[in-house]
N, CA and C of each residue as an Amber inpcrd file, in Angstrom:
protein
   450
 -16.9490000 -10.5490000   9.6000000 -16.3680000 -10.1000000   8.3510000
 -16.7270000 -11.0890000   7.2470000 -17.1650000 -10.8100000   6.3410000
 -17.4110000 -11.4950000   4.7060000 -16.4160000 -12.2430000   4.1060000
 -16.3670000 -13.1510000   3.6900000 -15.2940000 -13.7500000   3.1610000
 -15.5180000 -13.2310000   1.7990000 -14.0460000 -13.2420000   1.7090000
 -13.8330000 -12.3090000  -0.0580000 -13.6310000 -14.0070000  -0.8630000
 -14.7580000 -13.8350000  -2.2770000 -14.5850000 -14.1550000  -2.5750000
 -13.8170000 -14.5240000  -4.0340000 -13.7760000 -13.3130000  -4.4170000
 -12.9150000 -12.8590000  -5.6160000 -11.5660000 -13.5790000  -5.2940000
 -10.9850000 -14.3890000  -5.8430000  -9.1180000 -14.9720000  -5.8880000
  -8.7890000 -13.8850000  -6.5130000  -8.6080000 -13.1320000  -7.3600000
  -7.5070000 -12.0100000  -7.6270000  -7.1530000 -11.0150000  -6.4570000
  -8.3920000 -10.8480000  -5.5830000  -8.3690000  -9.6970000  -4.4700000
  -7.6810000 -10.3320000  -3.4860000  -8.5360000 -11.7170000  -3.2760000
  -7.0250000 -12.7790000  -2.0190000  -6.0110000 -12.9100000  -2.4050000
  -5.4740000 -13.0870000  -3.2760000  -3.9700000 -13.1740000  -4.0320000
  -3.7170000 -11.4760000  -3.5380000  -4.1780000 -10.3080000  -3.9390000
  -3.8460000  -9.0800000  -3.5240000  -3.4290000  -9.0200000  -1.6660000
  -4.7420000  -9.3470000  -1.2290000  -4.3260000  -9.1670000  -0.5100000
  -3.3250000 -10.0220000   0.5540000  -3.0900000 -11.2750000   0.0110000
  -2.1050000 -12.2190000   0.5020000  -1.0020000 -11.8930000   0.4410000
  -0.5030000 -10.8050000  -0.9300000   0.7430000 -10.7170000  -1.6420000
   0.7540000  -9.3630000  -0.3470000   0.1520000  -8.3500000  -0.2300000
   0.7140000  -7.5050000   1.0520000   0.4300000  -7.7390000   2.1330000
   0.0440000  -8.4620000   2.5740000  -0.0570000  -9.2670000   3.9460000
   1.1990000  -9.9360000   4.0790000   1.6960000 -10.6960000   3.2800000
   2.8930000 -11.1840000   3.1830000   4.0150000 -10.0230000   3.0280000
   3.8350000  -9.2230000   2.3720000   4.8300000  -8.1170000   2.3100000
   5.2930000  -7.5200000   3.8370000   4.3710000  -7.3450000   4.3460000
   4.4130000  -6.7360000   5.8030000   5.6460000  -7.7390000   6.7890000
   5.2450000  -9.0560000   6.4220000   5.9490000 -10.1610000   7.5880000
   7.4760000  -9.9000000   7.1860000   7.4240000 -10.0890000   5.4980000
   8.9030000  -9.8630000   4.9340000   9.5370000  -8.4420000   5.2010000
   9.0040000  -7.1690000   4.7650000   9.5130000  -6.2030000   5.4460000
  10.1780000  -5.2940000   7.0470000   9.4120000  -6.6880000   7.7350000
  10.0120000  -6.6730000   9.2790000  10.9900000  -7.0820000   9.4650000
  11.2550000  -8.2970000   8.5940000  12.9860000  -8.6380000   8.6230000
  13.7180000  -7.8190000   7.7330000  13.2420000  -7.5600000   6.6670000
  14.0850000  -6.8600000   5.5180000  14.6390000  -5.2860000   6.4880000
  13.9070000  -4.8800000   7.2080000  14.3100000  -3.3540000   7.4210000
  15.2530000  -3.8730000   8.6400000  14.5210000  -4.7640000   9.3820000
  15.7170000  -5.2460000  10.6760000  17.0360000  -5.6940000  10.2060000
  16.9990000  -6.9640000   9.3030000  18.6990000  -6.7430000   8.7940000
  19.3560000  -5.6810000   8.3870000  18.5770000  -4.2520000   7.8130000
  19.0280000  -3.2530000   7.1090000  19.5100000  -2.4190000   8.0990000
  18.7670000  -2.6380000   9.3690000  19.2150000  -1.1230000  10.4680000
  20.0610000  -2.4370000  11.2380000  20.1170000  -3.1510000  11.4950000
  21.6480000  -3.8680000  12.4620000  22.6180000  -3.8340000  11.5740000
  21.8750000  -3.5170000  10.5840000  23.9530000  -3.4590000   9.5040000
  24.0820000  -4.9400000   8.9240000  22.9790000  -5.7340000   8.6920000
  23.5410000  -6.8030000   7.7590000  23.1650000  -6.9870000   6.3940000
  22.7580000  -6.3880000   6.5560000  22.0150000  -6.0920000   4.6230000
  22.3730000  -4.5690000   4.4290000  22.7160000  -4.0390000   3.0270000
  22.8100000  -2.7220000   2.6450000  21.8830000  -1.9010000   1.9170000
  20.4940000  -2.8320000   1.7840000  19.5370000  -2.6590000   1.0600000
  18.3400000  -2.8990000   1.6340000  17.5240000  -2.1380000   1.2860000
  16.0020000  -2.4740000   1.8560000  15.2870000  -2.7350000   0.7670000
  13.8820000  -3.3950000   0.5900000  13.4930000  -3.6840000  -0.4440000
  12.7390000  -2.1720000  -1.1950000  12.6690000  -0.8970000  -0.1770000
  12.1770000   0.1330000  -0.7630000  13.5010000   0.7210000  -1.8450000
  14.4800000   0.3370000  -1.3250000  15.8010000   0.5090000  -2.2740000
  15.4990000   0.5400000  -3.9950000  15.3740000  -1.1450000  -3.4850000
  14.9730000  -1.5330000  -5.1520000  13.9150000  -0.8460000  -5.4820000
  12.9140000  -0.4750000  -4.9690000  11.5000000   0.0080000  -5.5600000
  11.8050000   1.2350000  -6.2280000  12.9050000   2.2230000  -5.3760000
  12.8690000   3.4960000  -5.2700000  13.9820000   3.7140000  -6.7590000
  14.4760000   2.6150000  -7.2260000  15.6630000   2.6400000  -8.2580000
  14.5670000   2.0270000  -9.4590000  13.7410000   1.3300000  -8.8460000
  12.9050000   1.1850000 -10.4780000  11.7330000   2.2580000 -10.4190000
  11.6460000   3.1720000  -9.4620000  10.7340000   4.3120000  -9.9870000
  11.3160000   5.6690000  -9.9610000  12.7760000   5.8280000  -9.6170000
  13.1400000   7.1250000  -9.7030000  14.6870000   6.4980000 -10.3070000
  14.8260000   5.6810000 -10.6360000  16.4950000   5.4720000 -11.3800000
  17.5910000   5.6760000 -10.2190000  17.4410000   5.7420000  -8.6500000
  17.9040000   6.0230000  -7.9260000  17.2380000   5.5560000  -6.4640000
  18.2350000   5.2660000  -5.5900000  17.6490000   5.0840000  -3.8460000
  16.4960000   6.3450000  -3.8200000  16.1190000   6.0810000  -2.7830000
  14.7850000   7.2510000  -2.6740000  15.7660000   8.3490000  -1.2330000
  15.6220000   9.5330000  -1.6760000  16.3480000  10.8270000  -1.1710000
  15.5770000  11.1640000   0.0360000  14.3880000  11.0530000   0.5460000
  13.8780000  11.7450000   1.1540000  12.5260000  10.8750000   1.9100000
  11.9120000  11.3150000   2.6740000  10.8250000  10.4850000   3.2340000
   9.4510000  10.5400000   2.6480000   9.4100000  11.5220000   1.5720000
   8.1840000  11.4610000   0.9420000   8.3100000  10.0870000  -0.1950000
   9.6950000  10.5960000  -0.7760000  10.3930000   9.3460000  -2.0650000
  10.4700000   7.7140000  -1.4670000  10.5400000   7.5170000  -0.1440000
  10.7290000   6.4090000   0.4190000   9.4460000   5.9050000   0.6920000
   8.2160000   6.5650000   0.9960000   7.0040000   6.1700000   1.2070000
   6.3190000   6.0050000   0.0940000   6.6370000   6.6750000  -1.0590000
   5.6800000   6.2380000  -2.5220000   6.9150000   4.9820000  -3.1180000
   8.4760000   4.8090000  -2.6960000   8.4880000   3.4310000  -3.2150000
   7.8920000   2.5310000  -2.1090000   7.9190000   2.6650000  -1.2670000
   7.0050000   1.6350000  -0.3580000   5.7830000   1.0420000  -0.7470000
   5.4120000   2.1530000  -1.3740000   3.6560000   1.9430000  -1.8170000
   4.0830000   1.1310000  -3.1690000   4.7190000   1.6200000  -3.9200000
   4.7580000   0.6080000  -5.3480000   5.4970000  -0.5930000  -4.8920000
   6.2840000  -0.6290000  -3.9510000   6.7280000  -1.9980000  -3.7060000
   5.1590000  -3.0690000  -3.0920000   4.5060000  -2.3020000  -2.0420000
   3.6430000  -3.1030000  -1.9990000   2.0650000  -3.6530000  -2.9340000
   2.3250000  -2.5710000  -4.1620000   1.6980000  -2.7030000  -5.4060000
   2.1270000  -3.8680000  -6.0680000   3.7120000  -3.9450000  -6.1310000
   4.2910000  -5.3950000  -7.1940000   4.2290000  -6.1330000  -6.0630000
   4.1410000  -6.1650000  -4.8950000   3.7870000  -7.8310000  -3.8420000
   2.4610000  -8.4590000  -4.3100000   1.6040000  -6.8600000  -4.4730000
  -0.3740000  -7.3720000  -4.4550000  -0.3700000  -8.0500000  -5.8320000
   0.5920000  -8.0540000  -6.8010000   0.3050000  -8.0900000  -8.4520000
   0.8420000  -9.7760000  -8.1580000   1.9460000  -9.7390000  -7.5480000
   3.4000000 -11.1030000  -7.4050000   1.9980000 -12.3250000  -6.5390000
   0.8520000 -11.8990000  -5.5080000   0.0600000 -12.6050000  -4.9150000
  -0.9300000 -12.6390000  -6.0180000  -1.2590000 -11.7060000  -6.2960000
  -2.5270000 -12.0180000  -7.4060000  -2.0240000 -13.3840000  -8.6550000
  -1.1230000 -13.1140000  -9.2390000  -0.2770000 -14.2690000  -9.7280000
  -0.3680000 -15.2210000  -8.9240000   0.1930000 -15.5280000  -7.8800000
   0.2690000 -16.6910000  -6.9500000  -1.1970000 -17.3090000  -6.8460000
  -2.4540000 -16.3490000  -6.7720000  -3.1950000 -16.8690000  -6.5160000
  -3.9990000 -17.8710000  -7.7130000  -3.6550000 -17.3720000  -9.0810000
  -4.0490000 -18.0290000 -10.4450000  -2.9470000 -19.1180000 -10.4710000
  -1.9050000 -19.1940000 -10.3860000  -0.5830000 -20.5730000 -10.8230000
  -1.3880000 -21.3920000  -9.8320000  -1.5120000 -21.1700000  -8.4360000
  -2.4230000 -22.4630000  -7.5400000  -3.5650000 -23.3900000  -8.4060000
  -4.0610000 -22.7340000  -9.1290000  -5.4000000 -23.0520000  -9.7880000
  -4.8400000 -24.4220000 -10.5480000  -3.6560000 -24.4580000 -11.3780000
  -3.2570000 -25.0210000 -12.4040000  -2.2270000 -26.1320000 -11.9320000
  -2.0320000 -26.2700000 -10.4770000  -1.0180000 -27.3110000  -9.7810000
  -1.8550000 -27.9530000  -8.6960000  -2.6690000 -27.7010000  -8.0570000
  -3.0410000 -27.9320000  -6.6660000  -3.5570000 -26.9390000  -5.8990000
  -4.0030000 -27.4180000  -5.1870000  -4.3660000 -26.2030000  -3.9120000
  -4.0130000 -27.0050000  -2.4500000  -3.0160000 -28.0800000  -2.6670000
  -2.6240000 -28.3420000  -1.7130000  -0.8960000 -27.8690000  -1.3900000
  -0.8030000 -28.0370000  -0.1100000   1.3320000 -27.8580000   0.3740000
   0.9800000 -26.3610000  -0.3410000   0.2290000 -25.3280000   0.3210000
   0.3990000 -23.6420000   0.2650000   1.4010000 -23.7080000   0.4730000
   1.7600000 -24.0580000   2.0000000   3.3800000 -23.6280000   2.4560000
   4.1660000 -23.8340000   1.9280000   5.2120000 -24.7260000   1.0470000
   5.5150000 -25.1160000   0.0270000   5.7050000 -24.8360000  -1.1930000
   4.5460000 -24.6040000  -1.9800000   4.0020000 -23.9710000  -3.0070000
   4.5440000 -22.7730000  -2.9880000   4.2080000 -21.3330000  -1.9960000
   4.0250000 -20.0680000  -1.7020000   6.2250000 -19.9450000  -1.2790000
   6.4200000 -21.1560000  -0.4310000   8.0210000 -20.5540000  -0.6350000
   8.8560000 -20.8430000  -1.4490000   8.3580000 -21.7090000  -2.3250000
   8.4350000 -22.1980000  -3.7730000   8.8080000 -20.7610000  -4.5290000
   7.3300000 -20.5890000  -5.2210000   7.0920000 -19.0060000  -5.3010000
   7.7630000 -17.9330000  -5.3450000   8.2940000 -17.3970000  -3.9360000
   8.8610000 -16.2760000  -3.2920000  10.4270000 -16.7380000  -3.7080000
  10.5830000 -17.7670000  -4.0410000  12.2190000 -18.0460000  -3.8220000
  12.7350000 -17.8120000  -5.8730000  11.5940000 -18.2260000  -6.5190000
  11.7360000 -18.0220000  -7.7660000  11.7850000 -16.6010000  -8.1080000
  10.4810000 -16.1060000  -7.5730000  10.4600000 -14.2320000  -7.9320000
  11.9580000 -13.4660000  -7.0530000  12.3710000 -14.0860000  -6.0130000
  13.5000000 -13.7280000  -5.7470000  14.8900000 -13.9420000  -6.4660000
  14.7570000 -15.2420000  -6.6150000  15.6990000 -15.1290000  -8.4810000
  15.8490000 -14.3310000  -9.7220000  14.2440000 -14.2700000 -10.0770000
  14.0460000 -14.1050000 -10.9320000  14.8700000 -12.3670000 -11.2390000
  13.9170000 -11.6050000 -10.1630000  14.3220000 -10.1730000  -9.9430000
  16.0580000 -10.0910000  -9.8170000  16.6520000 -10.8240000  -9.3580000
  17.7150000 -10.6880000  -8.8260000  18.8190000 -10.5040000 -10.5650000
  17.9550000 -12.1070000 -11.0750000  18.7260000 -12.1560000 -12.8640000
  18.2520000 -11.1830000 -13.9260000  17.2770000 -10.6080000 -13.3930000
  16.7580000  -8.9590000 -14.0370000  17.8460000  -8.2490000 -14.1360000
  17.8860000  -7.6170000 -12.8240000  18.8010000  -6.4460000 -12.1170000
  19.9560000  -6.8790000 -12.8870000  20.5080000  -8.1010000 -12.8080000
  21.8390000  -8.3870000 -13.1110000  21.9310000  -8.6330000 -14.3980000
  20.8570000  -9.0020000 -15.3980000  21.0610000  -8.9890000 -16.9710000
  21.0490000  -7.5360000 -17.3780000  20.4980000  -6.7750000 -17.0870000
  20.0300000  -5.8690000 -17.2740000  20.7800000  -4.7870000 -16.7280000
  21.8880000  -4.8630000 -15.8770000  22.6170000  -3.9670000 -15.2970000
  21.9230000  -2.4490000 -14.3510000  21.1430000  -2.7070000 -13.7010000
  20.7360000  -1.6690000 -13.1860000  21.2550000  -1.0490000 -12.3720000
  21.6010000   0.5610000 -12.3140000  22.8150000   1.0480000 -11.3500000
  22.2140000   0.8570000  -9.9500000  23.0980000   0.8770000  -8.8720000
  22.8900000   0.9930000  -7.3110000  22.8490000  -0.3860000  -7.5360000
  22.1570000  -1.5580000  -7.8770000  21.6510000  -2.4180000  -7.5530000
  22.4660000  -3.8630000  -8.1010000  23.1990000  -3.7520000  -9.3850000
  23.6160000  -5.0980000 -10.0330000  24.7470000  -5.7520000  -8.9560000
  25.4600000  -4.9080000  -8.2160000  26.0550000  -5.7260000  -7.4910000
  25.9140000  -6.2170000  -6.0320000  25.7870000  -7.2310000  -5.4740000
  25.0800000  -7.4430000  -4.1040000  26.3500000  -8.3400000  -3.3850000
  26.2270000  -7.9990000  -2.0350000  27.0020000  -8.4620000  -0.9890000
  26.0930000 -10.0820000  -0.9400000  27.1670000 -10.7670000  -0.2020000
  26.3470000 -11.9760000   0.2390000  25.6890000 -12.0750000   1.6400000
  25.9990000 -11.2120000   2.2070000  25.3180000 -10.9100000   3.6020000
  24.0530000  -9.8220000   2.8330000  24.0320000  -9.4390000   1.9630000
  22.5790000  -8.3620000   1.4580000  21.5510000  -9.6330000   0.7500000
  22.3650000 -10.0870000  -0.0870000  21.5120000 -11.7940000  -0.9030000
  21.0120000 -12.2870000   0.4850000  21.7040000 -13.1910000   1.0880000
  20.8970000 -13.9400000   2.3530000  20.0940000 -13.5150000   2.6000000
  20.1400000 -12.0720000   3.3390000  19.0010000 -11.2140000   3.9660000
  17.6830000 -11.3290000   2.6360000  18.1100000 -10.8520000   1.7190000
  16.8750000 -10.9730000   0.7130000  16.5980000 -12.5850000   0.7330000
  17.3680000 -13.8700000   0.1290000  16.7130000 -14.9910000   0.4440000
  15.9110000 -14.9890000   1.7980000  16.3730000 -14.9610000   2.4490000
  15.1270000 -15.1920000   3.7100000  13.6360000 -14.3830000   4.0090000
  14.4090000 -13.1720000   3.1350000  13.2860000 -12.4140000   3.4960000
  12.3800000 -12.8480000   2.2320000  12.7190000 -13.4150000   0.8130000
  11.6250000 -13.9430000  -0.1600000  11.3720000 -15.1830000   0.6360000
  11.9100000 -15.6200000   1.1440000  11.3200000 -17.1830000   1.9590000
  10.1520000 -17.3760000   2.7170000  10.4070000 -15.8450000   3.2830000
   9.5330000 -15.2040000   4.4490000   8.1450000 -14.9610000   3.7390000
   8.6270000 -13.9340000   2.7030000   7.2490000 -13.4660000   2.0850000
   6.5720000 -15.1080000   1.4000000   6.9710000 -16.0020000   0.5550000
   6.5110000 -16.6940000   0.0570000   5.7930000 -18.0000000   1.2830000
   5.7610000 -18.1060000   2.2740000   5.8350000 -19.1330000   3.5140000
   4.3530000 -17.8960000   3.9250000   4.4380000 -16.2860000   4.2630000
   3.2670000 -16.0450000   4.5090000   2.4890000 -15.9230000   3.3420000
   2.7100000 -15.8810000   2.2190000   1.7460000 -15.5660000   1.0920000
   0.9270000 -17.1860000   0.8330000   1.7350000 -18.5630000   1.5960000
   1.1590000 -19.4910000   1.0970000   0.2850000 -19.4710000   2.3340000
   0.5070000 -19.3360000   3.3900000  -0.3750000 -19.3820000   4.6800000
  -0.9800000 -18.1360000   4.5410000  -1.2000000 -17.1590000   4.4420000
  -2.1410000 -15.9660000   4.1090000  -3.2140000 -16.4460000   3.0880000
  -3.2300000 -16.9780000   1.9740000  -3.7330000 -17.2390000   0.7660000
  -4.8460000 -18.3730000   1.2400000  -4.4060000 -19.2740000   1.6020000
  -4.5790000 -20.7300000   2.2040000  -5.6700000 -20.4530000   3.4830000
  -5.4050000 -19.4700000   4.2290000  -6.6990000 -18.9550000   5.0940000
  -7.8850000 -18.6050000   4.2380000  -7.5220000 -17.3780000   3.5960000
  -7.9740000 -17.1620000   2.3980000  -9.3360000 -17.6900000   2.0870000
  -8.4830000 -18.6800000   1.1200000  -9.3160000 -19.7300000   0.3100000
 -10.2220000 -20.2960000   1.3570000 -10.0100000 -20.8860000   2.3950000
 -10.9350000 -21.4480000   3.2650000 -11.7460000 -20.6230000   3.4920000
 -11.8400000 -19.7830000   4.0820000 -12.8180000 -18.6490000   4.6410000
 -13.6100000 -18.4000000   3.3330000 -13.1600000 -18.3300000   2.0580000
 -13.8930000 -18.6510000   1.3290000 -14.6690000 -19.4950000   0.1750000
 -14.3930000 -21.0760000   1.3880000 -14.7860000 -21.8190000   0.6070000
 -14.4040000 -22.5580000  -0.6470000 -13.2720000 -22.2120000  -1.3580000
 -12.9680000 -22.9170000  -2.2070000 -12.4320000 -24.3360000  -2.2320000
C-alpha cells in the first residue's frame, strides 16, 4: 500500500479511524445503560433538530458524525505542524478532550433541545470516549506521518 502523502487526507483519515475506536465504547456504554446518548444522538439533533427516528435517519447521522471526526482530524493534523510532531499521544488526547469541551459549551451556550442537559454518568461516558478518540487520532496520525515520511 502507498503511503498517503497529503496531511489533510491523514488527518481525515485519522479523525475516522479514531471515530471507529471511540464509537465502540460510546454505543457499549449506551446499550448497558450507562450513558443515555450516543454520539449519533448529537449528530442526528444537529442535522434533523431531533434524535434520529428511524434506521435510515441514524445511518446518515452516523455518516455526518463521521464527516465532523474527518474535518476535527484534518484540523488535528495542521495544529501538529505549529507545536511539534512529537508526544502524538498526548497532543491527540489533548485535542479530543478540548473538542469535547468545546462541543459540550456549544450545546450548553446555545441551548440545544434533547441535548443541553447531561447526566454525569452520560458526560463520563463521553469524556472517555473523547479521550479514546483523541489517544487513537494521536496514534493513528503518528503511523501516518511515518509511513509517510514526514
Amino acid at each position: 500500500m502507498e503511503a498517503i502523502t497529503d496531511r489533510f487526507t491523514r488527518g481525515c483519515i485519522a479523525g475516522i479511524l479514531a471515530g471507529l475506536v471511540s464509537s465502540v465504547f460510546n454505543l457499549t456504554a449506551y446499550y448497558v445503560g450507562f450513558a443515555k446518548l450516543r454520539y449519533l444522538d448529537f449528530a442526528g439533533v444537529m442535522i434533523y433538530g431531533r434524535k434520529p427516528t428511524s434506521a435510515l435517519e441514524a445511518l446518515f447521522a452516523w455518516f455526518g458524525m463521521y464527516m465532523f471526526m474527518a474535518l476535527l482530524g484534518a484540523i488535528f493534523a495542521y495544529l501538529i505542524l505549529g507545536i511539534t510532531s512529537k508526544n502524538y499521544l498526548f497532543k491527540g488526547w489533548f485535542y479530543g478532550v478540548i473538542v469535547w469541551f468545546a462541543v459540550y459549551a456549544i450545546i450548553i451556550l446555545f441551548k440545544v433541545p434533547e441535548l443541553s442537559v447531561f447526566n454525569l454518568r452520560t458526560t463520563f461516558a463521553n469524556f472517555i470516549g473523547a479521550s479514546l478518540w483523541g489517544l487513537a487520532l494521536g496514534y493513528i496520525f503518528d503511523k501516518l506521518d511515518a509511513r509517510a515520511k514526514v
